[in-house]
C-alpha positions as CSV (number, residue, x, y, z in Angstrom):
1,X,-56.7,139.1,-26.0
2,X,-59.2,136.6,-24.8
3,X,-61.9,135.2,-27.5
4,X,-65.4,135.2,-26.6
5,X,-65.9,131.2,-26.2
6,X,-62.9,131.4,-23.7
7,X,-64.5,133.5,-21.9
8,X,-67.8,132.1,-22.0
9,X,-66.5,128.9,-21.0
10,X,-64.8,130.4,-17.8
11,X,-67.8,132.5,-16.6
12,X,-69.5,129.8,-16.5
13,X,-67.0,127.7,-14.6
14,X,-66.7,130.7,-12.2
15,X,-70.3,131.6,-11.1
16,X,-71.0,128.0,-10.7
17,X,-67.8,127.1,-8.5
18,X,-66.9,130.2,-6.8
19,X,-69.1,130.4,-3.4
20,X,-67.2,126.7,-3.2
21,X,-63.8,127.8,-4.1
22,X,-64.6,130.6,-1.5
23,X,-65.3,128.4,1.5
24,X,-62.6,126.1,0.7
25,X,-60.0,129.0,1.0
26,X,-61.5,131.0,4.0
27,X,-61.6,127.7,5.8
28,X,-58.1,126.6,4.8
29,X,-56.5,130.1,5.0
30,X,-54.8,131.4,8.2
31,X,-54.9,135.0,7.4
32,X,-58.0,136.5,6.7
33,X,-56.9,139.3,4.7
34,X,-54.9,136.7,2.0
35,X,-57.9,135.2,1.0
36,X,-59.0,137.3,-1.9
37,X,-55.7,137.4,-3.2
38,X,-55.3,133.7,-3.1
39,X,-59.2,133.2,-4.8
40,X,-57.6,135.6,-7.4
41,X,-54.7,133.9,-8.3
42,X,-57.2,130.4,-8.8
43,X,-58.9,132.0,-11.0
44,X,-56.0,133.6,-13.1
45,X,-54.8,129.7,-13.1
46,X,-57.9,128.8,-14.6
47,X,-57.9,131.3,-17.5
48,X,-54.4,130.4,-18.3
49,X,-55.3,127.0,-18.5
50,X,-59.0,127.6,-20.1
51,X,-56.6,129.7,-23.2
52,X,-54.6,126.8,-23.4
53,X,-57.1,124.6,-24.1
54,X,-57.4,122.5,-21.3
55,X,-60.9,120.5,-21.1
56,X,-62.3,119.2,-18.0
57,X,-64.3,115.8,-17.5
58,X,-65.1,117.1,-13.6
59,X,-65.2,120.9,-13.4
60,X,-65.7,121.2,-9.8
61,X,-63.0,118.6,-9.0
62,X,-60.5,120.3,-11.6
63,X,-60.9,123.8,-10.0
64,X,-60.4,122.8,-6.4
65,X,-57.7,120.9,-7.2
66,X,-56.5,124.2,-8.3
67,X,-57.6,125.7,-5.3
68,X,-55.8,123.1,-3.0
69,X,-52.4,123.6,-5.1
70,X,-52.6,127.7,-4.2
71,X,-53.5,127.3,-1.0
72,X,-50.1,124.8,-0.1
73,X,-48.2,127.2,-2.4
74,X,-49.9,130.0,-0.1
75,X,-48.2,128.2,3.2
76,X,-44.8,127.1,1.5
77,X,-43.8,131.2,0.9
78,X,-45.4,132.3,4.1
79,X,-43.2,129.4,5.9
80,X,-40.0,130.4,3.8
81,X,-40.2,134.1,5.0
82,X,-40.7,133.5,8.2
83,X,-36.9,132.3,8.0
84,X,-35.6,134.8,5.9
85,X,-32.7,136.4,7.7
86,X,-31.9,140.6,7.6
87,X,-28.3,140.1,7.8
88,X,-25.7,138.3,6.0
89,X,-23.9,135.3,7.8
90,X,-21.0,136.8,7.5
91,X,-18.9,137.9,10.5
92,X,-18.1,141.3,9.9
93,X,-22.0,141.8,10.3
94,X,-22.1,140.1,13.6
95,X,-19.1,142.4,14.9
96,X,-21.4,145.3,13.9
97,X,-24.0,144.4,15.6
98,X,-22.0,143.5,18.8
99,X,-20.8,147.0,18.4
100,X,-24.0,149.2,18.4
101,X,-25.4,151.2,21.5
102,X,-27.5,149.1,23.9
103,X,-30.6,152.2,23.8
């Protein structure tokens, strides 16, 4: 449950930083269609760290530092499953393949 000066606090953070946090991500963002799932998960950080009590000297600094940490984490997993192999390395799964119908 979130109290009502949490809350406060991060609507507050959120209508004045997220046409910002918007741009940064569309412009840093290969895929298009990632981009409101990535803008979703900043501001889930933020309320985690807003319930936690974390105070900010520089708001808009804070949350784009936020944003530039989800965008890298955004590009580490999409480069990890690019080399994410089907099969085992074992041999018995290359002698299957090797053994299945050309068509």
């Amino acid at each position: 449950m979130i109290d009502q000066e949490t809350l406060k606090k991060f609507n507050s953070i959120y209508d004045v930083s997220y046409k910002n946090v918007l741009k940064y991500v569309i412009c840093n963002c290969s895929n298009v269609e990632d981009v409101k799932d990535i803008v979703q998960n900043i501001y889930v950080d933020l309320l985690e760290r807003i319930k936690k009590g974390a105070n900010f000297d520089n708001t808009n600094a804070y949350i784009m530092g936020i944003a530039k940490n989800k965008v890298n984490e955004y590009y580490r997993f999409n480069y990890k499953v690019k080399f994410v192999s089907l099969f085992s390395k074992k041999e018995e799964d290359f002698n299957v393949l090797d053994n299945l119908p050309d068509n």
